[in-house]
HTML snippet that shows the backbone in 3Dmol.js (N, CA, C, O; Angstrom):
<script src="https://3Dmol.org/build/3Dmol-min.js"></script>
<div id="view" style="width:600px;height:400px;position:relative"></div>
<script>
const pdb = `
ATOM      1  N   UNK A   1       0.844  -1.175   0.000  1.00  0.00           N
ATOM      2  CA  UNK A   1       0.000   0.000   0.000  1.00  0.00           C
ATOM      3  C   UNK A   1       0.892   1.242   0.000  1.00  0.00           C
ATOM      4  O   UNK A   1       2.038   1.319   0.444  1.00  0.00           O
ATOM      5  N   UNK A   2       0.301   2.016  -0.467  1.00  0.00           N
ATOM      6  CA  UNK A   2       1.266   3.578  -0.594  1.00  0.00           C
ATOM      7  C   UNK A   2       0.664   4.203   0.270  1.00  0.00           C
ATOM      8  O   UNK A   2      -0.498   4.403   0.622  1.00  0.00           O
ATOM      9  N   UNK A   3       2.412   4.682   0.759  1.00  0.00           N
ATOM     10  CA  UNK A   3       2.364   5.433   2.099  1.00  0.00           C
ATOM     11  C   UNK A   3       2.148   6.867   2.145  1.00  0.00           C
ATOM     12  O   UNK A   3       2.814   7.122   1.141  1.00  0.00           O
ATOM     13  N   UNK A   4       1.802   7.812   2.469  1.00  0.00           N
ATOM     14  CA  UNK A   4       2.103   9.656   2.212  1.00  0.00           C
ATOM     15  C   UNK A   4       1.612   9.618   3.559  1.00  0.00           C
ATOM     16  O   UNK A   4       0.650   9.161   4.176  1.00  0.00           O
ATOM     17  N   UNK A   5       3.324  10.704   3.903  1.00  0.00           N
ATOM     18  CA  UNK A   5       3.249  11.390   5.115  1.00  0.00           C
ATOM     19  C   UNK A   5       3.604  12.835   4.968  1.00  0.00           C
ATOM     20  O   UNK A   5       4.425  13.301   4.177  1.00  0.00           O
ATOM     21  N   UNK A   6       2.874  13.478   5.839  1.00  0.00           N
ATOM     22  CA  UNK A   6       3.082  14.415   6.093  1.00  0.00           C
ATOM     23  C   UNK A   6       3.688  14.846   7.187  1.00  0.00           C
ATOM     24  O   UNK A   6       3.592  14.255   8.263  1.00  0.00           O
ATOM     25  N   UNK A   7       4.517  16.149   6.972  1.00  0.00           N
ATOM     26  CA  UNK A   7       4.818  16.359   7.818  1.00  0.00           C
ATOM     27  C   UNK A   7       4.603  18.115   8.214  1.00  0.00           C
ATOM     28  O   UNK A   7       4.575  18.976   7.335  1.00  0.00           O
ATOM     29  N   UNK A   8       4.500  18.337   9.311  1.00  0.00           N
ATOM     30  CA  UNK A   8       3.665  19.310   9.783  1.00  0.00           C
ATOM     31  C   UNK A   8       4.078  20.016  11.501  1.00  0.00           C
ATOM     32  O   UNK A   8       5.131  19.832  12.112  1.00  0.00           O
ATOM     33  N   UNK A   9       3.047  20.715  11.892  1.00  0.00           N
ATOM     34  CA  UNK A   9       2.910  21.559  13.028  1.00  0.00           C
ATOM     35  C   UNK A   9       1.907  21.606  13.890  1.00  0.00           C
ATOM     36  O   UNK A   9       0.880  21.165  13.373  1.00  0.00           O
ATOM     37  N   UNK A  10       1.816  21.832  14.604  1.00  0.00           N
ATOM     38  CA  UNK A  10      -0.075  22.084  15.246  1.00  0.00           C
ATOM     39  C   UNK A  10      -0.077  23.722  14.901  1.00  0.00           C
ATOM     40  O   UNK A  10       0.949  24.402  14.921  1.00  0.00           O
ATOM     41  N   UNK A  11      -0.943  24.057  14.694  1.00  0.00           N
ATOM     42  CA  UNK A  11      -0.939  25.275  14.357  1.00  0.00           C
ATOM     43  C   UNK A  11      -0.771  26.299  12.909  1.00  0.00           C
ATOM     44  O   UNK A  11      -1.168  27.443  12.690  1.00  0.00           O
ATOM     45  N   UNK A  12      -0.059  25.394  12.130  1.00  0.00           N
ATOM     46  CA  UNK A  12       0.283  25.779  11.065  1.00  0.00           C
ATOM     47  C   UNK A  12      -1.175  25.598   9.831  1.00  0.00           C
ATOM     48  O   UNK A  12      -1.600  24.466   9.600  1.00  0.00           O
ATOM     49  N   UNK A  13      -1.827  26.875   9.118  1.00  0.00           N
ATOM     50  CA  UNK A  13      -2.533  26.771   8.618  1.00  0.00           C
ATOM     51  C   UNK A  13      -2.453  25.971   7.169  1.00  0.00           C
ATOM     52  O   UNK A  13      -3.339  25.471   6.477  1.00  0.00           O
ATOM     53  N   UNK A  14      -0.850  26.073   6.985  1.00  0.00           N
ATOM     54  CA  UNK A  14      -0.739  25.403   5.364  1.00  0.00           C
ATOM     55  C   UNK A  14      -0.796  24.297   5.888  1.00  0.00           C
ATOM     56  O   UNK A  14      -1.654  23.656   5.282  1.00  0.00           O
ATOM     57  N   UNK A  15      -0.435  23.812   6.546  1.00  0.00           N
ATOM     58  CA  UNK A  15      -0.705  22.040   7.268  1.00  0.00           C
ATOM     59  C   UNK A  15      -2.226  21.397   7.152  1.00  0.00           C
ATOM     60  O   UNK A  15      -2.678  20.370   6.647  1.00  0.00           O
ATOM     61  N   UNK A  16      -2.692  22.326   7.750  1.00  0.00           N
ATOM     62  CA  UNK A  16      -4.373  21.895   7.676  1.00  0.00           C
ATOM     63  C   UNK A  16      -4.883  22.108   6.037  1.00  0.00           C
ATOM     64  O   UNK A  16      -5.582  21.278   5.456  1.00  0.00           O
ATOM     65  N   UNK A  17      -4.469  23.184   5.515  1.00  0.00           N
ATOM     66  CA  UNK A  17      -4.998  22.688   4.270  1.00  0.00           C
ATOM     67  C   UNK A  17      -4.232  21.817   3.161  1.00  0.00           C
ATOM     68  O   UNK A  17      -4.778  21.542   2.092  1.00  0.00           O
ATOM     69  N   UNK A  18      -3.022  21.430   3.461  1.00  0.00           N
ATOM     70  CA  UNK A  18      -2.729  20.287   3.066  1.00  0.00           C
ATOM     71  C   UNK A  18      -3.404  18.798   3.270  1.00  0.00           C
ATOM     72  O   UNK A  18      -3.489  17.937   2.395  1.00  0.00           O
ATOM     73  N   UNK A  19      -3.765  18.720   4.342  1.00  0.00           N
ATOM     74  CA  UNK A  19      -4.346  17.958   5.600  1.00  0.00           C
ATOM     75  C   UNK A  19      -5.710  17.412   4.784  1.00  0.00           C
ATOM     76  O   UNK A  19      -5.956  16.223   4.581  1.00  0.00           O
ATOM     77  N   UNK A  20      -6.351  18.286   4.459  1.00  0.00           N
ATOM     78  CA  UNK A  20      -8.008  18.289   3.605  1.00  0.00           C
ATOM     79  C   UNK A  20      -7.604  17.783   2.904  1.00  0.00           C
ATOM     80  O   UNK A  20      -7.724  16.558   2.909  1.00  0.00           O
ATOM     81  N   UNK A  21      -6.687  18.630   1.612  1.00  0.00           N
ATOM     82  CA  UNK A  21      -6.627  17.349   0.222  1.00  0.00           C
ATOM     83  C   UNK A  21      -6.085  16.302   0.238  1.00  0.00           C
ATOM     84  O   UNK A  21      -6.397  15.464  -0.609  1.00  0.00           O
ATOM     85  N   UNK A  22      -5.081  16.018   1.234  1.00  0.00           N
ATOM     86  CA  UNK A  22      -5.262  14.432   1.254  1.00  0.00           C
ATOM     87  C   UNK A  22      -6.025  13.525   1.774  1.00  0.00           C
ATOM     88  O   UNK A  22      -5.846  12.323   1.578  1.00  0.00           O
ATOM     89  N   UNK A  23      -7.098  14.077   2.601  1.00  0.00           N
ATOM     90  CA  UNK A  23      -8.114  13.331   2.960  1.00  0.00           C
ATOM     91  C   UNK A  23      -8.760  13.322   2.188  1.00  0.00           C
ATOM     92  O   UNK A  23      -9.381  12.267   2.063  1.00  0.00           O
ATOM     93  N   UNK A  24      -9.061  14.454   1.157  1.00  0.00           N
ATOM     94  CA  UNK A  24     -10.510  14.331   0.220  1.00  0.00           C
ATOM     95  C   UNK A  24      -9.566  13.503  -1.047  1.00  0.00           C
ATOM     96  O   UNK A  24     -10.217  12.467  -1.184  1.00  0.00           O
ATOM     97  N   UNK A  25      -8.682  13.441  -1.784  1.00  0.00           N
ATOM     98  CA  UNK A  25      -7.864  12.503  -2.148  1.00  0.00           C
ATOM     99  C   UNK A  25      -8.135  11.277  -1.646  1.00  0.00           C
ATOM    100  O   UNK A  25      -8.573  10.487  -2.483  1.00  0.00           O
ATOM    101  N   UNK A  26      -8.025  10.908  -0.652  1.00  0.00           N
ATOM    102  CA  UNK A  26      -8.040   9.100   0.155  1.00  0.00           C
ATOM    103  C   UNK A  26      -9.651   8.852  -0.127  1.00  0.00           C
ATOM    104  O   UNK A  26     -10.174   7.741  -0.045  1.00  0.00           O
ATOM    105  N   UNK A  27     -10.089   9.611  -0.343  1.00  0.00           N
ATOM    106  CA  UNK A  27     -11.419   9.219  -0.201  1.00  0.00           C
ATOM    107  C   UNK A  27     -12.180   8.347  -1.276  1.00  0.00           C
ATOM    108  O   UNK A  27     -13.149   7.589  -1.327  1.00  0.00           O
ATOM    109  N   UNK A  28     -10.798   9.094  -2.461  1.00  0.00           N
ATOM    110  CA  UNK A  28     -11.184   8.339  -3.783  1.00  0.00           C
ATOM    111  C   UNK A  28      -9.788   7.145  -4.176  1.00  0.00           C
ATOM    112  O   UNK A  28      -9.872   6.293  -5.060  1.00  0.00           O
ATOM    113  N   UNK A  29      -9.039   7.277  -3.629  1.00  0.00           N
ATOM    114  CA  UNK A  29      -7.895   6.899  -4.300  1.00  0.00           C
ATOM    115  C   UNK A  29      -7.020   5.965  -2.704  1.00  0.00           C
ATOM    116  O   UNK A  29      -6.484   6.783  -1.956  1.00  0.00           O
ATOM    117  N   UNK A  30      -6.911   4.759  -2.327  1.00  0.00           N
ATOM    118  CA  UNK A  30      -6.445   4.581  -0.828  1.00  0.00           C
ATOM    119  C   UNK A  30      -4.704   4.220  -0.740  1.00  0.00           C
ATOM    120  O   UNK A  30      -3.954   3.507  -1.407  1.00  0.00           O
ATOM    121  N   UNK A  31      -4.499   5.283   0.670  1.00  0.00           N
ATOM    122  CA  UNK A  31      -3.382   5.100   0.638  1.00  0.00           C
ATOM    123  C   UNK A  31      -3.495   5.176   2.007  1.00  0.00           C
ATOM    124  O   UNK A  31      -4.517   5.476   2.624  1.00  0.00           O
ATOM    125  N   UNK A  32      -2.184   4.834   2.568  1.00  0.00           N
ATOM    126  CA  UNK A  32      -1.579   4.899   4.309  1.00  0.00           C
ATOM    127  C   UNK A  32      -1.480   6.592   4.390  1.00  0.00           C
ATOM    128  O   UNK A  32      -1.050   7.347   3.518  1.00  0.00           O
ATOM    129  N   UNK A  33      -1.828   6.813   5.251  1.00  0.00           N
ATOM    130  CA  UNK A  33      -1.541   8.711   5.488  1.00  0.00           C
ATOM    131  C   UNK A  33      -0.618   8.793   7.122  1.00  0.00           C
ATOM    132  O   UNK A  33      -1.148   9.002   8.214  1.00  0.00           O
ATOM    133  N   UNK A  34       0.676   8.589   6.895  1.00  0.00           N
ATOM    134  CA  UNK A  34       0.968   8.948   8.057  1.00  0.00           C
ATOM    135  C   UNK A  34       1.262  10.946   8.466  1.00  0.00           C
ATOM    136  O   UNK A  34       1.487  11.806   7.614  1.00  0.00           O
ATOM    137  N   UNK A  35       1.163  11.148   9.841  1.00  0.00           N
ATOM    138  CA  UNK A  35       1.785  12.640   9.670  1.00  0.00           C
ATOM    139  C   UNK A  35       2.647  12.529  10.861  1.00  0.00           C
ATOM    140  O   UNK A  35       2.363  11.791  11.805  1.00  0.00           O
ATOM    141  N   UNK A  36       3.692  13.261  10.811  1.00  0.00           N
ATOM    142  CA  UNK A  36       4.626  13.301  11.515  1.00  0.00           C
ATOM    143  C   UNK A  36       4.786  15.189  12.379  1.00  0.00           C
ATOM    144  O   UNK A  36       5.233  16.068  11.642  1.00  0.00           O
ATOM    145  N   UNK A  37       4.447  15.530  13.657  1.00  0.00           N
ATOM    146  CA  UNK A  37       5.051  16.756  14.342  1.00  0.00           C
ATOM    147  C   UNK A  37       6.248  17.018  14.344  1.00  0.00           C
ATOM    148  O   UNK A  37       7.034  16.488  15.129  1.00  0.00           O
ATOM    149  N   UNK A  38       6.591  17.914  13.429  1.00  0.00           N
ATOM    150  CA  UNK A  38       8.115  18.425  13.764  1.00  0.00           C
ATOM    151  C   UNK A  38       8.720  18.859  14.679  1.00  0.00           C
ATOM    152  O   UNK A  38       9.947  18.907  14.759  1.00  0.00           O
ATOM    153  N   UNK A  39       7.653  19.363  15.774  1.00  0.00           N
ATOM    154  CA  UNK A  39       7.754  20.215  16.774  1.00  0.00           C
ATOM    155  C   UNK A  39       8.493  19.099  17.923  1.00  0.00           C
ATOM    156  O   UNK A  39       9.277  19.410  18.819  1.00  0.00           O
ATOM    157  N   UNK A  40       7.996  17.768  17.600  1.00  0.00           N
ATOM    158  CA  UNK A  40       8.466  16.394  18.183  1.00  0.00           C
ATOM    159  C   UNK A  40       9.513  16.085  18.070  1.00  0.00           C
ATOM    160  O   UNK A  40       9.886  15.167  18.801  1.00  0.00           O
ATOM    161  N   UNK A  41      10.202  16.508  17.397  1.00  0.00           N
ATOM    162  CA  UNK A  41      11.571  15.897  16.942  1.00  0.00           C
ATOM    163  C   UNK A  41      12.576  17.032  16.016  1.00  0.00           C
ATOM    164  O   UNK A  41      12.252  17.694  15.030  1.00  0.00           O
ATOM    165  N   UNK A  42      13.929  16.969  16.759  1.00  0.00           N
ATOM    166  CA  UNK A  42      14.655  18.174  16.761  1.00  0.00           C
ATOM    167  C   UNK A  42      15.353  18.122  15.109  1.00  0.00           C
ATOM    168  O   UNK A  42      15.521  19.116  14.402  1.00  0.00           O
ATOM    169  N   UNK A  43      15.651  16.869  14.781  1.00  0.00           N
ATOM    170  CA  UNK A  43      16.388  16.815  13.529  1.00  0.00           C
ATOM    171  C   UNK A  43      15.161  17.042  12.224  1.00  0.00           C
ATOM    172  O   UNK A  43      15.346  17.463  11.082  1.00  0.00           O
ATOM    173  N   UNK A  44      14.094  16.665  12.778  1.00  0.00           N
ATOM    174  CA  UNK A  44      13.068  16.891  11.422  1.00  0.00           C
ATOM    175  C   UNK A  44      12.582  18.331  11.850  1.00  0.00           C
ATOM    176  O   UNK A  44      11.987  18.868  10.916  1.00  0.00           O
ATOM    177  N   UNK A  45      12.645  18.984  12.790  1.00  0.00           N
ATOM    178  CA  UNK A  45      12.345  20.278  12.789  1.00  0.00           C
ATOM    179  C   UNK A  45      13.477  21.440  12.313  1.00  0.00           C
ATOM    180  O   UNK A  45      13.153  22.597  12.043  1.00  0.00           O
ATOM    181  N   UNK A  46      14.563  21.041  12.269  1.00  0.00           N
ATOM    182  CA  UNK A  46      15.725  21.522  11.237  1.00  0.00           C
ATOM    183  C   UNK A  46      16.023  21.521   9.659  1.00  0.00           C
ATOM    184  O   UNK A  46      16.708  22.268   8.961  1.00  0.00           O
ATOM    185  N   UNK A  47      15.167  20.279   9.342  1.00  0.00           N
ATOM    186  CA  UNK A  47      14.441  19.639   8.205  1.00  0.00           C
ATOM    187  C   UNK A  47      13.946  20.850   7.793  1.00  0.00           C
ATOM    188  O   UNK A  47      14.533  21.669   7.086  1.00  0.00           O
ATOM    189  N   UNK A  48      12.851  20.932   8.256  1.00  0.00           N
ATOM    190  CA  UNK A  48      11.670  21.054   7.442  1.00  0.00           C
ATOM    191  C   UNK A  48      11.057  22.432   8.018  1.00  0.00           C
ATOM    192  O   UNK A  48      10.182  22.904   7.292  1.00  0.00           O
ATOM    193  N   UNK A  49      11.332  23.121   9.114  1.00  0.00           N
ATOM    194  CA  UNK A  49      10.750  24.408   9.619  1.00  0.00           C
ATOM    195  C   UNK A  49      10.131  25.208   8.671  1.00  0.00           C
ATOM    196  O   UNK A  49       8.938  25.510   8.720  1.00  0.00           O
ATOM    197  N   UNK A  50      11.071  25.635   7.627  1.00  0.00           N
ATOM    198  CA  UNK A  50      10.639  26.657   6.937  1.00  0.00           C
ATOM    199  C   UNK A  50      10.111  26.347   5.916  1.00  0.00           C
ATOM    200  O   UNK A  50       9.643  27.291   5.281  1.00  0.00           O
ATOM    201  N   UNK A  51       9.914  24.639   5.182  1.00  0.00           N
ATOM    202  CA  UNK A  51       8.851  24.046   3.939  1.00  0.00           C
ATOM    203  C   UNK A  51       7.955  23.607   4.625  1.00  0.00           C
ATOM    204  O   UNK A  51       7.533  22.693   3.916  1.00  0.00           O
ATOM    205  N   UNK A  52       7.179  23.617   5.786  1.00  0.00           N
ATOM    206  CA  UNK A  52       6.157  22.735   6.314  1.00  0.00           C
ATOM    207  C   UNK A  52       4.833  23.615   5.450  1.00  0.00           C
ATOM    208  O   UNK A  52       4.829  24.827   5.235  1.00  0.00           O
ATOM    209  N   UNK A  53       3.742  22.611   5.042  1.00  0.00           N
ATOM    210  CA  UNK A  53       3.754  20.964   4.900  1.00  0.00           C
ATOM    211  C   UNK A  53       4.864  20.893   4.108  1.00  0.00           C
ATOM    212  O   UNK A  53       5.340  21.790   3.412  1.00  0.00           O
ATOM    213  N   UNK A  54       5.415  19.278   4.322  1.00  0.00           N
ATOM    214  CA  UNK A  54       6.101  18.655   3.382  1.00  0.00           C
ATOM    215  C   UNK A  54       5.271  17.434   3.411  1.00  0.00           C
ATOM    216  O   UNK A  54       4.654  16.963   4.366  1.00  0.00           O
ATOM    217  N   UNK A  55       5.400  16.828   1.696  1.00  0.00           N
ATOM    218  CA  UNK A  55       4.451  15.493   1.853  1.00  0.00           C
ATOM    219  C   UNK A  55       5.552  14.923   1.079  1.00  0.00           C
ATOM    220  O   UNK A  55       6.275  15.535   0.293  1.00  0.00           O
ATOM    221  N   UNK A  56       5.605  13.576   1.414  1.00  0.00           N
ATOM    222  CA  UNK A  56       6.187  12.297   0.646  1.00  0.00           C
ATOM    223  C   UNK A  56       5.498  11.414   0.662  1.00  0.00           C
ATOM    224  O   UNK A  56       4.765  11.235   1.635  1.00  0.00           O
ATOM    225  N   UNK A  57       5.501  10.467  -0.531  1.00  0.00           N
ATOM    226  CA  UNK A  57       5.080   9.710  -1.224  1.00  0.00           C
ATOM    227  C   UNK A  57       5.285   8.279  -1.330  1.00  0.00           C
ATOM    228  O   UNK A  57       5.473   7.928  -2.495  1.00  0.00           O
ATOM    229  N   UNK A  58       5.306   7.442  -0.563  1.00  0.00           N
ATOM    230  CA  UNK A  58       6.384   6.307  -0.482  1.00  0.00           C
ATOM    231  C   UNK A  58       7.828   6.602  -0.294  1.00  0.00           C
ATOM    232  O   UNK A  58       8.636   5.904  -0.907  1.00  0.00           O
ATOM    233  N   UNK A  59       8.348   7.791   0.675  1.00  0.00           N
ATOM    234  CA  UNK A  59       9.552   8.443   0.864  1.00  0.00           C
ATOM    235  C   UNK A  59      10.004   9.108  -0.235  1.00  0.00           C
ATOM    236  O   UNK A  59      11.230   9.029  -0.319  1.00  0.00           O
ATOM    237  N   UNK A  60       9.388   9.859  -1.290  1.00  0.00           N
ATOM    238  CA  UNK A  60       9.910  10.707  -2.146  1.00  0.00           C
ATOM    239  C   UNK A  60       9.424  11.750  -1.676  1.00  0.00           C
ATOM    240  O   UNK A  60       8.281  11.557  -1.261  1.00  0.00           O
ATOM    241  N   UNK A  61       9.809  12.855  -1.546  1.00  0.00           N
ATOM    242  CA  UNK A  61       9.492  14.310  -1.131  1.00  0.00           C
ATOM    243  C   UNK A  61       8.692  14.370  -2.513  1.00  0.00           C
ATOM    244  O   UNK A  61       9.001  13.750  -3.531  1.00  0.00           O
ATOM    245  N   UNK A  62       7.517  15.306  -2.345  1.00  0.00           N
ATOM    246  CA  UNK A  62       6.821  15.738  -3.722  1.00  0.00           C
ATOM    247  C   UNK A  62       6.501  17.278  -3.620  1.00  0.00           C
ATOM    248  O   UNK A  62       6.814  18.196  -4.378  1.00  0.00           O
ATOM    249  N   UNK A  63       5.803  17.275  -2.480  1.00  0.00           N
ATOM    250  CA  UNK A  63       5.392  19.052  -2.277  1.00  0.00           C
ATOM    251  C   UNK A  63       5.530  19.426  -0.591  1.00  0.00           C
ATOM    252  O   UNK A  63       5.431  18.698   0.397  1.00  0.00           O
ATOM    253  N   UNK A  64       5.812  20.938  -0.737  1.00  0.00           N
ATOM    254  CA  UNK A  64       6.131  21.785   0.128  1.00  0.00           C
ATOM    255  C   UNK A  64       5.412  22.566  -0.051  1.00  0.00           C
ATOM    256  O   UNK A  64       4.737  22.647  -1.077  1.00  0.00           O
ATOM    257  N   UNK A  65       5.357  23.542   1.140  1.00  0.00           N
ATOM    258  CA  UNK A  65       3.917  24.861   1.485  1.00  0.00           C
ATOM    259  C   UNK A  65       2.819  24.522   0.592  1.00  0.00           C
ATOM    260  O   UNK A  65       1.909  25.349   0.650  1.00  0.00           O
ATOM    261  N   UNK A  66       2.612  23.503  -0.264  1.00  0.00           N
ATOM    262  CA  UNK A  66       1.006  23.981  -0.909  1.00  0.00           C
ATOM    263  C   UNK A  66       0.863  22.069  -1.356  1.00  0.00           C
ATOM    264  O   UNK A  66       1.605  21.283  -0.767  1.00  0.00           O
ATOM    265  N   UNK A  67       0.251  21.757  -1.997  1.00  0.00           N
ATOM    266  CA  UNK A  67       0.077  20.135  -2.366  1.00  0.00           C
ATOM    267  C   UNK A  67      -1.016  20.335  -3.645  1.00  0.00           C
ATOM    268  O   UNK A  67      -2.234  20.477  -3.543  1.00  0.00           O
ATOM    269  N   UNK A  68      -0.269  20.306  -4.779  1.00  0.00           N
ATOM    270  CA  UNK A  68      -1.205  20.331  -6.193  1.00  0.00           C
ATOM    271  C   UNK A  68      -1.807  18.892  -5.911  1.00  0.00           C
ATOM    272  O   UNK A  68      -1.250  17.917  -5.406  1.00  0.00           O
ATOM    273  N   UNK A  69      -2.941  19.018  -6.323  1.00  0.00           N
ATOM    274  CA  UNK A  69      -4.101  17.667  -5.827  1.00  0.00           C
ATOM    275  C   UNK A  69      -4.032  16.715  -7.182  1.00  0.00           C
ATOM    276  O   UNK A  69      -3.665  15.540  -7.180  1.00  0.00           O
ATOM    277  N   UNK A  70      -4.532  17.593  -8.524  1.00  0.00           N
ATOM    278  CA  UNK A  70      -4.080  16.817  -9.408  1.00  0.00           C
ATOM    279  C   UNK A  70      -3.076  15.899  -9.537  1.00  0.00           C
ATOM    280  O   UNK A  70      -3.195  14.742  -9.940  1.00  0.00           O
ATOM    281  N   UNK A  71      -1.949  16.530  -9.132  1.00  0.00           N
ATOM    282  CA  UNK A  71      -0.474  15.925  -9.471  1.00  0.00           C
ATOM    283  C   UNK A  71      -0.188  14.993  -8.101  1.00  0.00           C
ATOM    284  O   UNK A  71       0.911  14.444  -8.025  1.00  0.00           O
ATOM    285  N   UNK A  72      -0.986  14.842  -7.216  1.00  0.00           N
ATOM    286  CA  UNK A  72      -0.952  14.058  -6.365  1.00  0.00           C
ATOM    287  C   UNK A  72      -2.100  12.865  -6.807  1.00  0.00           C
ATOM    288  O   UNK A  72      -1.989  11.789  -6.219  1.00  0.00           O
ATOM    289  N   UNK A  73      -3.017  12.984  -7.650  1.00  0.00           N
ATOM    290  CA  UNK A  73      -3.608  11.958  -8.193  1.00  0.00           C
ATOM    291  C   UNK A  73      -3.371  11.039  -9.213  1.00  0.00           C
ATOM    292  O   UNK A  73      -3.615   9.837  -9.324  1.00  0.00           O
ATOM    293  N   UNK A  74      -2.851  11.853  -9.923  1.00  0.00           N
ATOM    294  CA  UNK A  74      -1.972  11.289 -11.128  1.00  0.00           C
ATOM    295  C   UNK A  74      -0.586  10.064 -10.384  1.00  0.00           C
ATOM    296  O   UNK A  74      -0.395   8.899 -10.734  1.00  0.00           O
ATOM    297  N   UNK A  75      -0.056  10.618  -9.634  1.00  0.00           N
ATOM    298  CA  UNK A  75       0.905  10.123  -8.987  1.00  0.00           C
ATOM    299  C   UNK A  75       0.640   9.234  -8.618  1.00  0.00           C
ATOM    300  O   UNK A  75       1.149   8.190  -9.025  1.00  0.00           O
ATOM    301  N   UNK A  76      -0.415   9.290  -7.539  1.00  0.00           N
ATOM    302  CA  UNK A  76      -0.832   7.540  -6.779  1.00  0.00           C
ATOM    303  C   UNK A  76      -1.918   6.953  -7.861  1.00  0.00           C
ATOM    304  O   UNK A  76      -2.543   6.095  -7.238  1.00  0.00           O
ATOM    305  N   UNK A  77      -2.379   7.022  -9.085  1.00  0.00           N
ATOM    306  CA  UNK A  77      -2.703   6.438  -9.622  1.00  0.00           C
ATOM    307  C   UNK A  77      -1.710   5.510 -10.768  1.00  0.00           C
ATOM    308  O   UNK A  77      -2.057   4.680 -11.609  1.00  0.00           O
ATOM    309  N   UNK A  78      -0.530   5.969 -10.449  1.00  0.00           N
ATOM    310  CA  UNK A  78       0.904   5.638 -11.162  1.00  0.00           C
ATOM    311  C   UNK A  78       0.992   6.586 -12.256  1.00  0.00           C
ATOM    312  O   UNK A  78       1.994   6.200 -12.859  1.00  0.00           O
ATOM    313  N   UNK A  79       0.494   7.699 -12.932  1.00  0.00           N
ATOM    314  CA  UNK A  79       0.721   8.153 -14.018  1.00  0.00           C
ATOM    315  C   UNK A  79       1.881   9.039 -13.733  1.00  0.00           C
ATOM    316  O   UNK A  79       2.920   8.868 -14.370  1.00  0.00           O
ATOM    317  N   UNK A  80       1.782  10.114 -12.693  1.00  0.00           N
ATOM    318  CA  UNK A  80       3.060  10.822 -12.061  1.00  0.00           C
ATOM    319  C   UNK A  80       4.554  10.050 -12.507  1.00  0.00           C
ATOM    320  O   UNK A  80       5.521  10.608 -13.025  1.00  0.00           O
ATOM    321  N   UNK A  81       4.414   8.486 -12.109  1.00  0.00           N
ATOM    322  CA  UNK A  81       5.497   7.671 -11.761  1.00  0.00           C
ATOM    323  C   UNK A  81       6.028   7.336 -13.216  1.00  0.00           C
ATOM    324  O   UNK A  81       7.101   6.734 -13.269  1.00  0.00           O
ATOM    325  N   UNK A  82       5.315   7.700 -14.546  1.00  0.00           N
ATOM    326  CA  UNK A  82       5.491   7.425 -15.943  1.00  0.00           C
ATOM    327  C   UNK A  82       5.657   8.904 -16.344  1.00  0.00           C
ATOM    328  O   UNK A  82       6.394   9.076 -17.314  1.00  0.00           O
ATOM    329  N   UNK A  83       5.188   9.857 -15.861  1.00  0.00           N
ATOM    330  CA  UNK A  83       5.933  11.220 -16.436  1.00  0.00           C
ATOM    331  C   UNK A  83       7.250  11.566 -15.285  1.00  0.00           C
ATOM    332  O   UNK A  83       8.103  12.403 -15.582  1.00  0.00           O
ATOM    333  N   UNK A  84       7.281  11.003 -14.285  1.00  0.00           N
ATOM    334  CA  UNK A  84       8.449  11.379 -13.927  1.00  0.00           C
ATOM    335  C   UNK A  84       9.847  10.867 -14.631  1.00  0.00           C
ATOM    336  O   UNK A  84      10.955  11.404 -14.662  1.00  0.00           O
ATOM    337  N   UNK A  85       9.357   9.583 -15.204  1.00  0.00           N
ATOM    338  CA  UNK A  85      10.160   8.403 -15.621  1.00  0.00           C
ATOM    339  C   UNK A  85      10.691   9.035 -16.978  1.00  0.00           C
ATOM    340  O   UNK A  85      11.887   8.899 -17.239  1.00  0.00           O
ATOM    341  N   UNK A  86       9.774   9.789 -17.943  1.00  0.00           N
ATOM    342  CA  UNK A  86       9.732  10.161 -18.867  1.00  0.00           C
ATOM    343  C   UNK A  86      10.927  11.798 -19.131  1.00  0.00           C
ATOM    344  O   UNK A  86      11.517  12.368 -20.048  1.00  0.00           O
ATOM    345  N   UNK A  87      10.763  11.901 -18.008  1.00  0.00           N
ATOM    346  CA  UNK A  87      11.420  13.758 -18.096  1.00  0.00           C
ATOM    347  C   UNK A  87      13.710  13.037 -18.218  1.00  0.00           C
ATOM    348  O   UNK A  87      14.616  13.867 -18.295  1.00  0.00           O
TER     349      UNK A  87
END
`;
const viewer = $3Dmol.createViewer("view");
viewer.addModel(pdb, "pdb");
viewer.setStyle({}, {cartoon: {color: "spectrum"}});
viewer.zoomTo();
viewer.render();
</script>
């Protein structure tokens, strides 16, 4: 199963609306959604402070501050994985 985690803040508004499209995403398309607090952990909060959200994809980084929904559908439907292949 394909994994996408996020990673995030409490508080952070781009988080939460990252947060929505991958739920409204899962809704059609199923994947594992993990999310991870940066605020939890000192080396991923050095990471990632200033790109939160960050989402990965089965451990590929894909998007930062915003999450194109399309291109996250395409992706877990494998088409992403044939234009990435392609470039």
């Amino acid at each position: 199963m394909t994994v996408v985690t996020l990673y995030g803040a409490p508080g952070c508004h781009l988080c939460e609306e990252a947060r929505a499209v991958l739920e409204r995403v899962r809704r059609d398309q199923h994947f594992e959604l993990r999310e991870r607090d940066i605020t939890l952990d000192d080396r991923l909060h050095r990471i990632y402070l200033e790109r939160i959200p960050v989402v990965e994809v089965d451990g590929q980084e894909m998007f930062d501050l915003f999450v194109d929904e399309a291109r996250l559908r395409a992706r877990l439907t494998g088409l992403g994985r044939d234009l990435e292949s392609a470039r």
